[in-house]
N, C-alpha and C positions, 0 to 999 in steps of 0.2 A: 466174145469180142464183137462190136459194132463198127460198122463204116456207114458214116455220110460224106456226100459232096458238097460243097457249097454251092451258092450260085455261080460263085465265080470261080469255078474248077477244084478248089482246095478241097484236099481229099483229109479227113477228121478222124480217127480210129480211138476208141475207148476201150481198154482191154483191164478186166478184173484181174491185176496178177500184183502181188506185192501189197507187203503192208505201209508202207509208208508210199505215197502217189509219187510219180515221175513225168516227165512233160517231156520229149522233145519236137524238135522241128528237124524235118532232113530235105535239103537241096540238094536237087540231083547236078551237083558240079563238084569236080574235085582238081584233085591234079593232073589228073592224066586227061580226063573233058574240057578243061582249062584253055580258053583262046590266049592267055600271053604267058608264058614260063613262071611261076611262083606266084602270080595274080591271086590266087585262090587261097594260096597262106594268108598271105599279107591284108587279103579282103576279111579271111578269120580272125586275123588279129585285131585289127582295128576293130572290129563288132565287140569284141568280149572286152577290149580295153575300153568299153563305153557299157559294159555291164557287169555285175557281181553276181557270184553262185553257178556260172554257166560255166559249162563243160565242150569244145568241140572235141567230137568225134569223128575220125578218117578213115573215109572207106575207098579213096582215090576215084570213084566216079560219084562219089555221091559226100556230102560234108553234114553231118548231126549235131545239132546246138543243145544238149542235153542239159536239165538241173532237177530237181526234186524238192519237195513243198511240203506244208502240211495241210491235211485237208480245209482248213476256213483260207488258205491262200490261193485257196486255186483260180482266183480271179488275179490278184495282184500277178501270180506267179504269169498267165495268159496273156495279160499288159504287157509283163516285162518280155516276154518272149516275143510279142508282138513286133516291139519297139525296134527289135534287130532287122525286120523288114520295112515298118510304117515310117520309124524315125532314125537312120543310121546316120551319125555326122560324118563328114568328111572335110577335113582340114590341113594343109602339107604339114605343119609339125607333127600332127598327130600320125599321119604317116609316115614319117621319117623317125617318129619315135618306135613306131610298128618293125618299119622296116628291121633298124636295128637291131632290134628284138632277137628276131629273126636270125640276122647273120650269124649273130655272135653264137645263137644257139644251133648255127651249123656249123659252123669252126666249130663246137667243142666238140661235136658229136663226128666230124669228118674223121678224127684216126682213127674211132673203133673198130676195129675188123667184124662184130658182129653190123653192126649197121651198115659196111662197107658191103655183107653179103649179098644183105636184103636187096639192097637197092642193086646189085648186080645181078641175083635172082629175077629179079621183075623186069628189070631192062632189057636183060636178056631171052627172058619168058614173052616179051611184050614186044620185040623189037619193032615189028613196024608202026608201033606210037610215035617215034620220033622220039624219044624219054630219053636220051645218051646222058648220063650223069657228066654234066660239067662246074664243078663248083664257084668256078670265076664267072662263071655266064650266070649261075643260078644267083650269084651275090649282084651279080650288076644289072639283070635284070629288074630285082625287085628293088635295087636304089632308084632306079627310072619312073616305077607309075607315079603320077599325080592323081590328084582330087577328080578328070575327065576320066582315067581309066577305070578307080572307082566305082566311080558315079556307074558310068556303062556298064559296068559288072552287074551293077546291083538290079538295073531296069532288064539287062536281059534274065537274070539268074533266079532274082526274088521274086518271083511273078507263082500266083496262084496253085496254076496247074503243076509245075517243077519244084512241086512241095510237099510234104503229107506231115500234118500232124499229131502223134499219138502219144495219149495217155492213159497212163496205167496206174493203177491201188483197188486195193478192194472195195473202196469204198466210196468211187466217185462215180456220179452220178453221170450217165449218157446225155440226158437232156440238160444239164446244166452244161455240159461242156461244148454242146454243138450251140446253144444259145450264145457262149463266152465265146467261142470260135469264133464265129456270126459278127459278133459284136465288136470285136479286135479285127479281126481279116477279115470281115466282109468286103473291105472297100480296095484291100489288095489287088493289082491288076490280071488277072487272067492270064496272060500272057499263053506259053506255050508248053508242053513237056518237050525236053530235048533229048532227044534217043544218045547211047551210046553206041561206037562203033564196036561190036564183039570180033570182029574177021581180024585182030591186031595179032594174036600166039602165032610165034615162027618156033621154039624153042631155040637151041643152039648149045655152043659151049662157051664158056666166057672161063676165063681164072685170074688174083690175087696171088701175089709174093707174099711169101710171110713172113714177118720182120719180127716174129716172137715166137712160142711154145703154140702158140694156140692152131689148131689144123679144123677144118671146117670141109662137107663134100654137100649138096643139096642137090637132089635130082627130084624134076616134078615133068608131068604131064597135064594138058588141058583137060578139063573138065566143063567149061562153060557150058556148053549145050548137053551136059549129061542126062539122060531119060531115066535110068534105073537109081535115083537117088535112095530110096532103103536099101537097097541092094551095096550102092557104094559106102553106107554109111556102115555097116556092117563090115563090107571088106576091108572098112579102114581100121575100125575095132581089132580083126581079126590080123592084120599085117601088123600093125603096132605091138600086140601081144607077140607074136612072132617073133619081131626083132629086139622088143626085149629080151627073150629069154637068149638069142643069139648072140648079145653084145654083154651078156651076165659074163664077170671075166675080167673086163677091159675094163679102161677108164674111160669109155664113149657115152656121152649121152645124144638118146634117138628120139624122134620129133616125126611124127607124121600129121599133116592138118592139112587143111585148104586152105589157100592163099594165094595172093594177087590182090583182085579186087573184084568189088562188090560186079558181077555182069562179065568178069573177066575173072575168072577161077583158074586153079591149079592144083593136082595134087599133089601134095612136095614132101620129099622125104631129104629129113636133114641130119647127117651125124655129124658132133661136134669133140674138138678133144680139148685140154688147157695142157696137157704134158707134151704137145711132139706125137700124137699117134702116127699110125699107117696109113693112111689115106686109103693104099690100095686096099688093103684088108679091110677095110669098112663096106669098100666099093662092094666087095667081092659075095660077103655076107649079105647085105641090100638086094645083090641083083640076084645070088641064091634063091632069097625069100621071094622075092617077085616070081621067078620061075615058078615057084611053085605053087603058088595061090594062081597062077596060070594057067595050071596044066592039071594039078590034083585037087581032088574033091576033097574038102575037111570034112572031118568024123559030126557026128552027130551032137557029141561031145563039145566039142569046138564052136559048131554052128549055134549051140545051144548060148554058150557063155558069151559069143562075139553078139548074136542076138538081142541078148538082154542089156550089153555094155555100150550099144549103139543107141538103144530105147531108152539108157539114163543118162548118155549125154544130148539126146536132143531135148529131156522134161528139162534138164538141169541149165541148156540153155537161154527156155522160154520162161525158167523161173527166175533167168537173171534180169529186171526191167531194161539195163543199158541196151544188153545184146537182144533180145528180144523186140524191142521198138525199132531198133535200128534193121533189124533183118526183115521186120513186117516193113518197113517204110522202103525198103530195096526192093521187094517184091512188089510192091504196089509201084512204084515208079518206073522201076526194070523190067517186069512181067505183064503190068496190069494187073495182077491178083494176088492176092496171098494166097498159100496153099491150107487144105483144113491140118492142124498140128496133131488133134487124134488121130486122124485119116494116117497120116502120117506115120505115125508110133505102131499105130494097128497095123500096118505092111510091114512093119519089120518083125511082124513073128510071120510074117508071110515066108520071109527071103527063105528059099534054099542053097544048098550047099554049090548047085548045077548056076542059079542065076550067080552066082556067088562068082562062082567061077568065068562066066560070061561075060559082066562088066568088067572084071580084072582085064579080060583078053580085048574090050573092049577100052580102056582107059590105056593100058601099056601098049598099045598100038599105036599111039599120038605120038608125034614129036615131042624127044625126049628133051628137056632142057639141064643141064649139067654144068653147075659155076664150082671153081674151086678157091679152096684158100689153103696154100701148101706151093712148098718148093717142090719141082721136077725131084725125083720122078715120078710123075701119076699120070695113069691111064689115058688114051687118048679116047674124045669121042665115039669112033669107029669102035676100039675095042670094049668100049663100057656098050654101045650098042651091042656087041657080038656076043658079051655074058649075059643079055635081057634073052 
């Protein structure tokens, strides 16, 4: 992988990975960094309804304008990527056709109870963002901007330095792409990198009625500023293994990942049921398993397979170009640096069983955040606190 800077701050990244080349551009602005309520969608919308083959990608402080090419386009493909910063139109039809868009695609999505989680997970992981899910504010705000709001968006957001470019194939050339950089955003404004606030995780408890079969429990803890990351990446291999084999049996399906967003993490454990489960009894099992990667060392056995099943989901990552691009471009704007990816893989035959244990006691020490989707009776914060 290579990195240059332009002159004008724009950070260029070439990484040999994938057979067929990929391009994105990532802005560090999303919805939750976002100065007016839905500005950020609606600024996405409008860019891609003025372009073809482009993908956004959302990482909620940061927004990814991804497509893929074939190797003699990789000039054309640079143009056209360009164009969503040099030349974005702005016109009120075209935003009020955006807007639309928009609505209608949150009305259909507003009954779902899995998307009704998420965003109650986050809001409530997140609270002091100011995020309260209100769907009539979020519809009428985004009827409001005009072509000025825009506009202002685009001179504070699209600027140089609050951008990094990478591209990835095996068979694209370094020097041709920081010249094509060069040549499309050289003249891009400089502007500024704009920090994200990370002090936002309060955790809390939040809950959903359920107005159907489906039952739903999510408990996560902050990870943002985690130090021991092969170490977590490993305890999470190894808890996921865990709770599978604990919920063999039922009809629950188990979910451990990181989540939130890009600079604001979480680790979140989520059971879900479609029949009418137990809620408690899900609860009950979860916080078992937590207790014990807690308190007890895993077998060598254990540490062996959770080892190796950590170290093929982080190659499997960076062999995927979307997630790959988008995670180098969050550490370069988020951190200043990417971290090295072998460095990386090579510490997790490091982890033992003791750090293992270490991070756990240090992650499940964080405020716990716990949303539910289920009628009474279920656990009260306090007592799901009392079985951790």
């Amino acid at each position: 992988m290579t990195e240059k800077k332009l002159n004008n701050g724009l950070t260029v990244v070439v990484a040999n990975v994938g057979d067929t080349p990929s391009m994105s551009l990532t802005v560090n602005v999303g919805h939750v960094n976002e100065p007016k309520l839905g500005i950020a969608a609606l600024f996405e919308k409008v860019l891609l309804m003025q372009s073809t083959g482009i993908q956004a990608v959302y990482g909620g402080t940061i927004t990814s304008y991804f497509t893929g090419f074939l190797n003699r386009e990789t000039e054309m493909t640079m143009q056209k990527m360009s164009n969503l910063v040099v030349a974005p139109h702005f016109n009120a039809e075209l935003i009020k056709t955006a807007a639309e868009d928009i609505i209608k695609h949150t009305l259909d999505r507003a009954p779902l109870p899995k998307r009704q989680m998420k965003l109650l997970y986050k809001h409530r992981a997140f609270g002091d963002a100011n995020k309260v899910w209100d769907t009539e504010l979020y519809i009428k705000s985004i009827r409001s901007y005009g072509v000025t709001d825009l506009q202002e968006f685009a001179d504070k957001y699209m600027t140089a330095k609050n951008m990094v470019l990478v591209v990835s194939g095996k068979f694209v050339v370094p020097s041709e792409v920081e010249q094509l950089a060069e040549k499309y955003f050289g003249q891009v404004a400089p502007g500024k990198r704009l920090r994200v606030d990370n002090e936002l995780y309060t955790g809390g408890f939040a809950s959903l009625p359920a107005f159907s079969s489906y039952r739903q429990v999510m408990m996560g803890w902050d990870v943002s500023r985690l130090e021991g990351v092969a170490e977590a990446n490993v305890l999470m291999s190894m808890l996921i293994n865990r709770l599978e084999r604990s919920f063999v049996g039922t009809d629950a399906d188990v979910e451990v990942k990181i989540a939130g967003y890009y600079g604001l993490r979480t680790l979140r454990i989520s059971v879900k049921s479609d029949i009418g489960g137990d809620i408690n009894s899900y609860i009950d099992i979860v916080c078992a398993n937590i207790r014990r990667i807690r308190t007890t060392l895993a077998s060598e056995r254990r540490m062996e397979t959770s080892r190796n099943q950590a170290m093929c989901e982080k190659l499997f990552t960076f062999s995927q170009q979307q997630a790959g691009s988008v995670e180098t471009a969050w550490q370069l704007l988020g951190r200043g640096q990417m971290y090295d990816i072998n460095e990386r893989i090579n510490s997790t035959w490091q982890v033992t069983a003791h750090l293992v244990r270490e991070v756990a006691r240090d992650i499940f020490a964080q405020p716990l955040t716990y949303v539910v989707y289920a009628n009474k009776p279920f656990y009260s914060y306090e007592e799901v606190m009392a079985k951790l």
